[in-house]
Structure formats: C-alpha cells, structure tokens
ZAKEVEX-899071 format. One line per 8 residues: number of its first residue (from 1); their letters; for each residue x, y, z of C-alpha. Coordinates in Angstrom, 3 decimals, decimal comma. Each point is the difference from the previous one (the first is absolute). Example, Ala and Ser with C-alpha at 12.3 -4.5 7.8 and 13.67 -1.06 7.14 Angstrom:
<rs>
1) AS) 12,300:-4,500:7,800; 1,370:3,440:-0,660
</rs>
This chain:
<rs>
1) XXXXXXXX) -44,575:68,702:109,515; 1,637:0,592:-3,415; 3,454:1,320:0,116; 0,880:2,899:-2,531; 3,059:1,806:-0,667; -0,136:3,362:1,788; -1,665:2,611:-2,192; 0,493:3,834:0,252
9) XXXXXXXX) -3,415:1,483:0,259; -1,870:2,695:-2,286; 2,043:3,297:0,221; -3,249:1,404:1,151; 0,152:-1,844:2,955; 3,665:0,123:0,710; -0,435:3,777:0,049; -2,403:-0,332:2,647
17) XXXXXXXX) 1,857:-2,437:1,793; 3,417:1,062:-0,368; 0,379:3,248:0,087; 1,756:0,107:3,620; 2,464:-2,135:-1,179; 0,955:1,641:-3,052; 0,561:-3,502:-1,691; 0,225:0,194:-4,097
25) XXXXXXXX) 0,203:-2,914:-1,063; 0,192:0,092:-4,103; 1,822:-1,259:-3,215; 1,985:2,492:1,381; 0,711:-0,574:3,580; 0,023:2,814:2,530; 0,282:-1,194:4,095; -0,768:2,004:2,903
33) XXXXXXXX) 3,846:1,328:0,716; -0,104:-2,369:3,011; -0,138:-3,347:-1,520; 1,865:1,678:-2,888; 2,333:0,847:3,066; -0,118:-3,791:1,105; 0,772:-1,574:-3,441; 2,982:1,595:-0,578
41) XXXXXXXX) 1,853:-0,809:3,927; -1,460:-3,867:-0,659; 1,576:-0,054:-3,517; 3,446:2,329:0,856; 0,611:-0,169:3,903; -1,463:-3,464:1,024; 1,157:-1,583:3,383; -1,681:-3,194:-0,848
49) XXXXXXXX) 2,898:-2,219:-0,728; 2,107:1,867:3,430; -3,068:-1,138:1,705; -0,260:-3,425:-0,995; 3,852:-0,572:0,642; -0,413:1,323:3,688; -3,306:-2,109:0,470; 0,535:-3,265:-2,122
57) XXXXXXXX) 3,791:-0,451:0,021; 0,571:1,762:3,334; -2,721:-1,159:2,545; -0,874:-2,539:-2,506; -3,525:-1,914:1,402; -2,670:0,809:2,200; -1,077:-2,953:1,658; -2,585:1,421:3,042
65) XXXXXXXX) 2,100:-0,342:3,543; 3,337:0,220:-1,717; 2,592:2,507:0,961; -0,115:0,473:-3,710; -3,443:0,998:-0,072; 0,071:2,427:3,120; 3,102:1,846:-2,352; -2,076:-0,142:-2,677
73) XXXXXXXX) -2,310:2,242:1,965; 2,701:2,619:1,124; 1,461:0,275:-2,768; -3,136:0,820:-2,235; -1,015:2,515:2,741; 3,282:2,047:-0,118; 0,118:0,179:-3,739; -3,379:1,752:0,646
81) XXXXXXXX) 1,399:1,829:2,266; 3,092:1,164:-2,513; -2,864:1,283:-2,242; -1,765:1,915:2,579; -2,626:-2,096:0,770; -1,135:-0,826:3,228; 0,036:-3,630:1,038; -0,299:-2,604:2,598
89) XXXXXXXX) 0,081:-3,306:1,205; -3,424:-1,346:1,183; -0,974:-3,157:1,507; -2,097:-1,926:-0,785; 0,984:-3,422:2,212; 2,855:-2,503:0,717; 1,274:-2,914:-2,311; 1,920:-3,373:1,183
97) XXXXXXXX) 3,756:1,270:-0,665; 2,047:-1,743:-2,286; 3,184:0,252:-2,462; 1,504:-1,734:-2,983; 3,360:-1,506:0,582; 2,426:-1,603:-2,251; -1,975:-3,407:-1,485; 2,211:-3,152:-1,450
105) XXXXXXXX) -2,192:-2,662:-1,505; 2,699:-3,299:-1,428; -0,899:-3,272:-1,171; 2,792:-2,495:1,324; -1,336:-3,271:-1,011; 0,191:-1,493:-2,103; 2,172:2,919:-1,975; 1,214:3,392:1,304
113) XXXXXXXX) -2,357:3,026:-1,320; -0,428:3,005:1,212; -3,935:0,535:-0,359; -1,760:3,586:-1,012; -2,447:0,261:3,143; -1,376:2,843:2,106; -0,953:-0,078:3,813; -3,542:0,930:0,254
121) XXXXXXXX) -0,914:3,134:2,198; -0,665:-0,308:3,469; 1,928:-3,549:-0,074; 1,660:-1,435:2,999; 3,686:0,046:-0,669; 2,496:-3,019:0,734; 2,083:0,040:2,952; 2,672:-1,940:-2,078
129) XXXXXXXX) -0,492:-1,364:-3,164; -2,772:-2,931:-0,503; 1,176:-2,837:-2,089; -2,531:-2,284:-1,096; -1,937:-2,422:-2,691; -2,193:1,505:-1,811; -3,975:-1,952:-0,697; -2,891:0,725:-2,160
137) XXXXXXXX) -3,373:-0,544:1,855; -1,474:-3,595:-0,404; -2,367:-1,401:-2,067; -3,040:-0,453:2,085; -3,817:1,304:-0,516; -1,112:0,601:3,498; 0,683:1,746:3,084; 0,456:-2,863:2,018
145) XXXXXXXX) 2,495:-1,428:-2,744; 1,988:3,204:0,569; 0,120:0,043:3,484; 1,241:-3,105:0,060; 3,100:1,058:-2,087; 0,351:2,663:2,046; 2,316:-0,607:2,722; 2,762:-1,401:-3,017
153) XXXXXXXX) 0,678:3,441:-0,438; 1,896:0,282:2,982; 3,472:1,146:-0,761; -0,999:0,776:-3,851; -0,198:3,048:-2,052; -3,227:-0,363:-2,175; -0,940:1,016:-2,916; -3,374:1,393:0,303
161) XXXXXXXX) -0,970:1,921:-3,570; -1,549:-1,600:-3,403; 2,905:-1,145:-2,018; -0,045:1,656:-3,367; 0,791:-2,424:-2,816; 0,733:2,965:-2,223; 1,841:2,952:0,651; -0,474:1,999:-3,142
169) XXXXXXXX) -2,844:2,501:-0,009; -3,143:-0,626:-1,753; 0,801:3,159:-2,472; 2,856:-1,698:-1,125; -1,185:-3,497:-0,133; -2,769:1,833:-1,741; 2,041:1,484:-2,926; 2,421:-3,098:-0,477
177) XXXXXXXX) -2,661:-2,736:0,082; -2,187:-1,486:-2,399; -3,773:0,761:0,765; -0,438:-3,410:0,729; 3,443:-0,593:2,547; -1,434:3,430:1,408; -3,537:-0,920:1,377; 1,522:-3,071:1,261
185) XXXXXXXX) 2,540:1,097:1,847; -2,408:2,860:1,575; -2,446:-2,463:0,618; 2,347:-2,535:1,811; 1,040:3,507:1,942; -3,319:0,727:0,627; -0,644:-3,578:1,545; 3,265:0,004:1,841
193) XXXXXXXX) -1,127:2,653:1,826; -4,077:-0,686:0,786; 2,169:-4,011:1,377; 1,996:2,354:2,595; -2,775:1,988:1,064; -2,170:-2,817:0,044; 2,773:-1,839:2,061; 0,728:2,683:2,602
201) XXXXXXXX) -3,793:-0,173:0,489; -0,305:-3,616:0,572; 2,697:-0,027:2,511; -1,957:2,401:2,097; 2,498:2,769:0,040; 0,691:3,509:-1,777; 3,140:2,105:-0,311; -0,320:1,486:3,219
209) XXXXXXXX) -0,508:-3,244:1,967; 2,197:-2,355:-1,698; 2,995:1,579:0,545; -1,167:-0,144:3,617; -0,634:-3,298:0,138; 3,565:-0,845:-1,471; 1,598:2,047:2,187; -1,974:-1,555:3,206
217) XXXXXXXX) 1,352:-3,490:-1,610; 3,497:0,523:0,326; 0,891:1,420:-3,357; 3,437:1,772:-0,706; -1,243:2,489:-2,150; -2,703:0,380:-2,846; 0,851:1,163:-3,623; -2,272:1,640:-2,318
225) XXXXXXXX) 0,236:1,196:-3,372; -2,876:2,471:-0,707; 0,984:0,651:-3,652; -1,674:2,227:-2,385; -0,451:-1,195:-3,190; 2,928:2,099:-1,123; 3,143:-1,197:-0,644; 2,704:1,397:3,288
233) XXXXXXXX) -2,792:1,131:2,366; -1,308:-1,245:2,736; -2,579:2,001:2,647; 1,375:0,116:3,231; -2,489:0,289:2,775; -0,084:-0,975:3,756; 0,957:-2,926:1,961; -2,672:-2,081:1,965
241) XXXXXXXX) 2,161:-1,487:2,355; 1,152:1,119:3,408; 3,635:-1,944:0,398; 1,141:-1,986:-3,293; 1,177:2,105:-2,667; -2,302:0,239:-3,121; 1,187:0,605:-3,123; -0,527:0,569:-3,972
249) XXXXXXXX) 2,020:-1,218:-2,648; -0,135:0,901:-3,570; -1,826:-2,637:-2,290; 2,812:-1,591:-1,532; 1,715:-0,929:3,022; -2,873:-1,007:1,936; -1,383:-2,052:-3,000; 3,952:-1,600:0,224
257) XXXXXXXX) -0,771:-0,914:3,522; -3,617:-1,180:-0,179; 1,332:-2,366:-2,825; 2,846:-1,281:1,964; -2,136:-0,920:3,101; -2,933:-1,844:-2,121; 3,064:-1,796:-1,606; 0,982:-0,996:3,458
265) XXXXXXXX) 3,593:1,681:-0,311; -0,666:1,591:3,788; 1,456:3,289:-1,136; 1,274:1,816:3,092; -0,078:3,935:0,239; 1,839:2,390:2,340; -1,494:3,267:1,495; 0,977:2,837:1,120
273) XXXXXXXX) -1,569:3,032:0,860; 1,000:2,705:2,238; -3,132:1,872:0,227; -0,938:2,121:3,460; -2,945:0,173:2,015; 0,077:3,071:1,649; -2,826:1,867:2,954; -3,002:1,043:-2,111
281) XXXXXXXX) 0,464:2,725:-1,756; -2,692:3,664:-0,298; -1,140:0,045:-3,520; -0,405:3,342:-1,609; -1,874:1,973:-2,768; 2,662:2,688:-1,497; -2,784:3,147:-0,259; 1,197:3,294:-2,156
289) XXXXXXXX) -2,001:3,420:0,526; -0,077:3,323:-2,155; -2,466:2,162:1,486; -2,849:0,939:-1,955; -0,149:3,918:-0,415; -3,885:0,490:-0,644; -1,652:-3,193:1,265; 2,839:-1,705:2,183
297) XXXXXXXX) -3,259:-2,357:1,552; -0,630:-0,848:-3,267; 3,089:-2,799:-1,083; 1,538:-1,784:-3,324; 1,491:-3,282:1,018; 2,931:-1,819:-2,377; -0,151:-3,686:1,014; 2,530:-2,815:-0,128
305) XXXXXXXX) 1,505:-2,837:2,365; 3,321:-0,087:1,279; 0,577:-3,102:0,975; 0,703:-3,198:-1,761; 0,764:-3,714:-0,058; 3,507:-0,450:0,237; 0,862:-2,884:-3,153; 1,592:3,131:-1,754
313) XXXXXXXX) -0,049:3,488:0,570; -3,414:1,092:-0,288; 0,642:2,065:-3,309; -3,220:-0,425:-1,696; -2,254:-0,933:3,175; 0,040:2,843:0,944; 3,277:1,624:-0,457; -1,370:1,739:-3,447
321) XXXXXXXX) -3,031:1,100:1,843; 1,637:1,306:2,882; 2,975:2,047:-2,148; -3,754:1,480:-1,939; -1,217:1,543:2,437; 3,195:1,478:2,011; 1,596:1,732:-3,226; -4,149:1,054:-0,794
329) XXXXXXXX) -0,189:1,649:3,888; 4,183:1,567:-1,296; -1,608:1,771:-2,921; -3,256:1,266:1,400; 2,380:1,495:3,047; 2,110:1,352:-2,427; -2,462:1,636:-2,577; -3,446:-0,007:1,280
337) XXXXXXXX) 0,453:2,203:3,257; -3,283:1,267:0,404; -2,116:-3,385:0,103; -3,203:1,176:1,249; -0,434:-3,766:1,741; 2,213:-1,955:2,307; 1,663:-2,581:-2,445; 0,989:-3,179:2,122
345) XXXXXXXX) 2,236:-2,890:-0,980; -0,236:-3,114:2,075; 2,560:-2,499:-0,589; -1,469:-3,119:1,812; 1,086:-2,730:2,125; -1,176:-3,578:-0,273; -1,944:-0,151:-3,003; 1,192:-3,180:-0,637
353) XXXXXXXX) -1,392:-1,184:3,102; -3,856:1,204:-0,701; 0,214:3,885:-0,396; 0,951:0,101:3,619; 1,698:3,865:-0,302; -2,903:1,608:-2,364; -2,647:-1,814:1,968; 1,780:1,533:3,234
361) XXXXXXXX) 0,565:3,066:-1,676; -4,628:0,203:-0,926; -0,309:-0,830:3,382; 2,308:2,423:1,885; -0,640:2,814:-1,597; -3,739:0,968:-0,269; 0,190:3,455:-0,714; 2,450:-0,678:-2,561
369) XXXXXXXX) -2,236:-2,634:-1,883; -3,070:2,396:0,485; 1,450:2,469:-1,890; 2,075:-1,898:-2,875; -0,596:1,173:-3,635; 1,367:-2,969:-1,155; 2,712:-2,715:0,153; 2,270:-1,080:-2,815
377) XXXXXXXX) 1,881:-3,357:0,634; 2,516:-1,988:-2,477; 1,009:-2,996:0,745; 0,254:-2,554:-3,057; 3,423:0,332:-1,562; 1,994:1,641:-2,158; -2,046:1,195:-2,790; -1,704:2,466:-0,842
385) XXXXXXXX) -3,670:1,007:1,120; -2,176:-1,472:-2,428; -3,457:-0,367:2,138; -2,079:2,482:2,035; -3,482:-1,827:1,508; -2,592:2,206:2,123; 0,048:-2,294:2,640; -3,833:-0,169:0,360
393) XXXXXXXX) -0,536:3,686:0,431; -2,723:1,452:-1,680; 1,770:3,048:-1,209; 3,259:-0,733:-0,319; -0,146:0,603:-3,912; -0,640:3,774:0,868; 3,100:0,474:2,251; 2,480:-2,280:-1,628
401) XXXXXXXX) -1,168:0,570:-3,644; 0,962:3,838:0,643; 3,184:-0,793:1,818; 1,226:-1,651:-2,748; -0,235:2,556:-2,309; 2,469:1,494:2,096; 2,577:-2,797:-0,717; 2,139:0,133:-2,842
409) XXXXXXXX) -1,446:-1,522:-3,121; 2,617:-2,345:-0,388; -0,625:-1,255:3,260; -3,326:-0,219:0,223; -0,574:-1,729:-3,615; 1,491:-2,839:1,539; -2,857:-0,016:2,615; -3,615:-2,320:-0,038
417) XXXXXXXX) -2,569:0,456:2,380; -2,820:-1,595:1,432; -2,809:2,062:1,440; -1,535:-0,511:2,657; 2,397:-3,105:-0,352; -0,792:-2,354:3,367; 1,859:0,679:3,209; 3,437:-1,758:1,003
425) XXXXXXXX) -0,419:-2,564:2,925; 3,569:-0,171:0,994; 2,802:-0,412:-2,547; 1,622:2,885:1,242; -0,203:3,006:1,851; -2,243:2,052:-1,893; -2,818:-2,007:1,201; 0,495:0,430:3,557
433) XXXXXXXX) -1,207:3,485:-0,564; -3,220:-1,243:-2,184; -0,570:-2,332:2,456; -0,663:3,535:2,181; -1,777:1,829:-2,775; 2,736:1,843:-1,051; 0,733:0,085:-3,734; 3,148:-1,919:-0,563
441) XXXXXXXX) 1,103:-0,612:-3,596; 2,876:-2,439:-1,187; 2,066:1,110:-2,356; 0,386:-3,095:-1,819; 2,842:-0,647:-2,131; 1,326:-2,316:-3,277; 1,274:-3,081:1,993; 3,100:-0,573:-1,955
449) XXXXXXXX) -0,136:-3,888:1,592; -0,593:1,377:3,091; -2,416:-2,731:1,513; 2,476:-2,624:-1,789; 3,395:1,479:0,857; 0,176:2,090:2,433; -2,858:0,205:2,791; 1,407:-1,874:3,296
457) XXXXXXXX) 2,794:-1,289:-2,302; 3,743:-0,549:0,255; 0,584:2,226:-2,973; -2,160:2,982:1,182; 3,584:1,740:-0,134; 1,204:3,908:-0,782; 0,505:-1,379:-4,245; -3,538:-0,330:-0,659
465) XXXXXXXX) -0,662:3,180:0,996; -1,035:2,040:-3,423; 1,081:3,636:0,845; -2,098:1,476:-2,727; -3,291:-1,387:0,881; 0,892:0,891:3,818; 0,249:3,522:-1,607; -3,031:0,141:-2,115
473) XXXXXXXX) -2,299:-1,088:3,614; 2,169:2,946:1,625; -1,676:2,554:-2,355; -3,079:-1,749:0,253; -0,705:-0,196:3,957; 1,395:3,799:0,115; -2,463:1,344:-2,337; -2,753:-1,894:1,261
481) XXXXXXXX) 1,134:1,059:3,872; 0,182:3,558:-1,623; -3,125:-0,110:-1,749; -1,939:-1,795:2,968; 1,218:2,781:2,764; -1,192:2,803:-2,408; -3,506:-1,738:-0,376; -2,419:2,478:1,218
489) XXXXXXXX) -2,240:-2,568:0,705; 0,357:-2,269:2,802; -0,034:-3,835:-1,645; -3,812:-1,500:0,105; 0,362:-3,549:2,451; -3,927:-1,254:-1,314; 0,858:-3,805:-0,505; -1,368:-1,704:-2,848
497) XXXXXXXX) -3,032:-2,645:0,047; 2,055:-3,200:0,305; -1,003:-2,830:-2,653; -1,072:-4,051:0,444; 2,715:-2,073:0,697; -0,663:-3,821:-1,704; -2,169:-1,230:3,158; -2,305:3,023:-0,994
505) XXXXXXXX) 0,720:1,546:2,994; 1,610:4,278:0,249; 2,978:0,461:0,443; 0,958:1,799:2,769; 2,430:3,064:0,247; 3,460:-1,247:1,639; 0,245:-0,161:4,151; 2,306:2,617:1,236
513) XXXXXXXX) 2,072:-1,959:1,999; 2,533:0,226:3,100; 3,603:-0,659:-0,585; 2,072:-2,805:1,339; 1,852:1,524:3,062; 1,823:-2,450:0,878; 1,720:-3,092:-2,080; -1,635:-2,034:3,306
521) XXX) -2,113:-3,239:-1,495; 1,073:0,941:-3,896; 0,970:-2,594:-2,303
</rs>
C-alpha cells in the first residue's frame, strides 16, 4: 500500500463528518476548546520532565521480577490516583526474582585496568570475586572438534562473542573513507560476521546452548560483548547460565582482551557481582480508569510497557512512552470531564519478555476487549509521531482520517499513514489487541537513533529524552483519545483480505496468543 501524507478531506465532507466535534481546521486554526484546552497545560504546565525524574532517575529500570519493577507499578498507580483516576494493580503471573547489585569487572594480568562491563540480567552473582584467564573459543570446524576442547575451559572465563576488528561505526567509517577503503572494510565486516555465524553453526551450538555447555564444562564465567554498531553502546539482555556469572563488556575492552588471549598473553580478569536472586516475584499490569459518562461499556485504551531491560534506565524503551500516556490520562482528567466512553490506560508488564502483560490483559478481560473503541500504544522512542498504519482494518481510514482532523495541525502534518496498512505481529503491545480483532494502532515515531542507540542499550538513559517531542505525542494521543470517545460510531473491526506472501501462499491474520505466566522454561 502507498503511503501518503495525511490529507484533510473536502470541506463538504468534513461538514458531514465533523460536525460533533466542532473541529476547524483552516489557514486559520480554530480547535474544539478541549484540545485547545490540552495544548496550552502540555506547552505551560507540563509534568513531563517531574515525571521522568521520579521514574528514570528515581526507580531507574524495570527489569520484570525486580523490586524495581514491582515500584515501578505502585508508583505509576498512585500518581493516577493523585489525578483522580482510579487504578490498580492486576496480575497477570509470577517472574523468577532477581536484583542488580554492585558489578566490578578488572583486568589484573598482565596490567591493572579497570574494564567498562555490565552484569547481564537474571545472572548468577559471585559469592566472592572470580579471578581467572580469560580464552577465545578455538579454532575448530566441527562439533566433535569442540567438544573435545571443551573440558579446557574448566577454571576459565571465556570469551564467547565475534570479536570486532573495528570499533568505529559504519556512518563514520562511511564519511571519512575513500569509496574504495569503504566497501572494503564493510565487506571484510560483512564476512567477519557470516565466519562467526557460520562457526557457531558448525560447532553444533547456538547462544542459548553454548553458554550451557561452557558452564557444564567447568567454566568460571562467560563474557560477551553484544555491541551495536554505535560507538559507547552495548545491548544488554539476559544471561543463559544458571551458576557462572555472564557478562558484557564494551567493544573496546573486550576487543583488548580477545587480542591478548589469541596473542597468548593469558590475560586474567576479576569479577565481581553482587547481584540477588530473590522468591519469584507477581508481575503486574498498572491499569488507570475514568469512567465513561454515556457509553462506560464502550472503552479508549492508551497503551505502553512499563518495564524494561535494565543496561540503563529504560528512558526511551519505554520510559517516553509510558510518561505519553500518564500526563495524556492527567489532561483528559483535568479538562475533558464529561468523556462519554471509559478511557483506559494500561501501563504493561513484561513486554520485553513477549507482550506477557497486554496479552494477559486481552485475555482477562473479555468484556473489556468486546467493547474497546480502540487502542493507542507508543513505544519507539523519543520522537515525535511520524506514522499512523490501519493495521489491516478495512475502515480504519474512516475513523482515524476524522480523528485526526481533530489534532492540531502542527501535529498532525508531521503524520503518514498507511491504510489498511497490514496488521502488527508482535513488536509491541498494540498487536496483542489485533491479534484479538481489536483495532490497535502504533503511534510510530522519528527514531532519533533509536534502534542504534538506545533500544536495550546502556545509554537508554534520562539525557536522550527530547522533552519537546514527548510533548508534541502528549497533544497528539489526547486529541485522538478525545476525538475517539466522542465518535458516535462504534469503530468497524471487518479485517482486510490478507495478500500472497513469496511462497504464494495468504497470509494469515496474527494468532491471538496466551501470555507467558510464568518465567518457568524461558530463555
């Protein structure tokens, strides 16, 4: 489907459609008072940067079965509460408890450096503090090669990620090189890379069982470095082991090891890491309520997870998204007092994990998801909201072409959309709710290096936070709450006829599935 700018519509339509919301939207802008109403508290009485100070700096990440997490909750349900909205805690399942302690990573052979590394979540912490030699995995091209290395381990800390020859990114290499220098050195990445995979494969393991099999031979520890591309961040995911510490270390360091241990120099390392594992933990979905006043079985939904992975402080993913939608549900409390539908946030739990709390949240609440007008979820970053798709229902241009003609113009010039677009299979939260039938639209927004930088990153911090794009998706999800609750028309489900994928075969509408209730069996 081609993918225009939004238009505004013949005024001979718009006076059809629009009269009930008393949207004038001209060379001369008028707004309905209430978004009018909303655009001014956004732009004079904010509480966005309050917010983010009490969420990023103060609670800081939101790693599922964290104390941290579970604080996370309460405190997002009583600043509802401050406002006047009703909230609650619900459940949704249990998650293996666990929290980050204070993590020293030193090399101590054969020079004293202190090392930038990060324990990875979930990782077994170290009684006392591992000292060790640090190996590369061996050169061999078969399983049974491997195996037979195996048990040298014992004792080691090994390095277990690709080594990156260069740690500059390719946008830089790209604007400093010659053309020529450039495609080589991207091709001898490129080939680097397809060696390791190709490697890993031949040995007969993957990232899941390796470090399994390493820690089953004796090993100290295992070291990873699961680097970006970008220069200072690393991702930061889970461990796969059960006893040995893992851990990631920034590229330059690790590349400083790997090089010393193919050199033979036996490099030794020293670990420690003072993490907890705690009794497993309830996991929560922070819910918000404002009673609908005309159709209060009829509900809006705002949309966004609360938890994180804990490399930094979750600002971006989904700090941004969450601070959205609770100053949006502040505003319409404060100046939209007669919503004729029940407007909803849900602030989720476990996203990260495979949209455990919205999945939970479809399948707990039937009557809920029966009646839901429709569901607007952020969850990309920082910028502002730049993409609007229809999800693969038929109709949607009807419903969200008039609801943004509510928006301010400003806002909404910004805006492309896709229509009937195709429906979301599970990036985030919003499709947990297509999965059900339920039309649920990402607001997608300007990625200011968000897949780069900040998702699952060490620098996903409360700095690259811009305030004034956070703003401009405030206004946004508030007018389109307002204008979907004063919809007369309920929002049409029909699903679109799904196209050929390459085997020539349809493809089929998303599964609704159940969530993960438990972190038993996950890896």
């Amino acid at each position: 489907m081609k993918i225009n700018r939004f238009f505004v519509a013949p005024a001979v339509v718009l006076a059809v459609q629009f009269s009930w919301a008393q949207a004038q939207i001209g060379s001369q802008e008028k707004l309905n008072p209430i978004v009018e109403n909303f655009v001014n508290e956004v732009n004079n009485h904010s509480q966005l940067e309050d917010m983010a100070y009490e969420l990023l700096d103060g609670i800081g990440p939101r790693l599922v079965g964290t104390p941290e997490m579970l604080a996370a909750n309460e405190w997002t349900a009583e600043k509802l509460r401050s406002w006047g909205v009703d909230a609650n805690l619900q459940q949704f399942g249990t998650w293996k408890g666990w929290q980050r302690g204070i993590t020293h990573v030193d090399m101590m052979y054969p020079r004293i450096k202190s090392l930038s590394a990060t324990q990875l979540a979930w990782s077994p912490a170290t009684k006392k503090a591992i000292e060790a030699e640090v190996v590369i995995l061996p050169k061999v091209s078969s399983k049974a090669e491997f195996d037979k290395w195996l048990p040298s381990a014992k004792g080691k800390i090994v390095l277990m990620a690709q080594y990156q020859k260069i740690g500059r990114s390719d946008e830089q290499i790209k604007e400093f090189a010659t053309p020529e220098l450039y495609e080589k050195l991207k091709a001898e990445k490129e080939q680097a890379s397809k060696d390791f995979r190709d490697y890993v494969k031949n040995i007969g393991y993957d990232n899941n069982t390796l470090p399994e099999a390493l820690e089953k031979a004796g090993a100290a520890g295992i070291a990873i470095s699961n680097w970006t591309g970008i220069m200072g961040a690393n991702r930061i995911f889970g461990a796969k082991t059960s006893k040995i510490p893992m851990i990631d270390i920034d590229v330059e360091d690790y590349g400083m090891l790997f090089r010393m241990a193919e050199k033979g120099s036996k490099p030794k390392i020293k670990i420690e890491a003072q993490s907890k594992v705690l009794p497993d933990a309830k996991t929560f979905n922070t819910v918000g309520i404002i009673k609908g006043k005309e159709k209060p079985n009829e509900y809006v939904i705002l949309s966004a997870h609360l938890d994180s992975w804990d490399g930094a402080q979750g600002a971006t993913d989904n700090g941004t998204g969450v601070l959205t939608m609770l100053e949006t549900m502040r505003i319409l409390k404060k100046y939209y007092p007669n919503n004729k539908r029940t407007i909803v946030v849900g602030l989720w739990g476990s996203e990260e994990q495979g949209l455990n709390g919205s999945r939970g949240f479809v399948a707990d609440n039937p009557e809920i998801i029966k009646g839901t007008q429709a569901v607007f979820n952020q969850d990309n970053g920082t910028g502002r909201v730049v993409n609007i798709g229809g999800q693969g229902f038929v109709n949607s241009y009807d419903y969200i072409g008039k609801w943004l003609n509510g928006v301010p113009k400003k806002v909404r010039d910004q805006i492309k959309t896709d229509f009937p677009g195709m429906p979301g299979g599970g990036g985030s939260d919003h499709a947990s709710f297509v999965a059900a039938g339920v039309p649920g639209f990402s607001l997608s927004s300007l990625n200011w290096g968000y897949f780069g930088y900040t998702w699952h990153t060490t620098k996903d911090t409360y700095d690259k936070i811009v305030f004034d794009e956070v703003k401009n998706n405030v206004i946004l999800t508030a007018s389109l709450a307002y204008m979907a609750s004063e919809d007369p028309e309920f929002t049409n489900r029909e699903k679109r006829e799904m196209p050929l994928d390459d085997k020539g075969q349809v493809t089929k509408w998303p599964e609704a599935k159940q969530p993960r209730r438990s972190s038993k069996d996950f890896k």
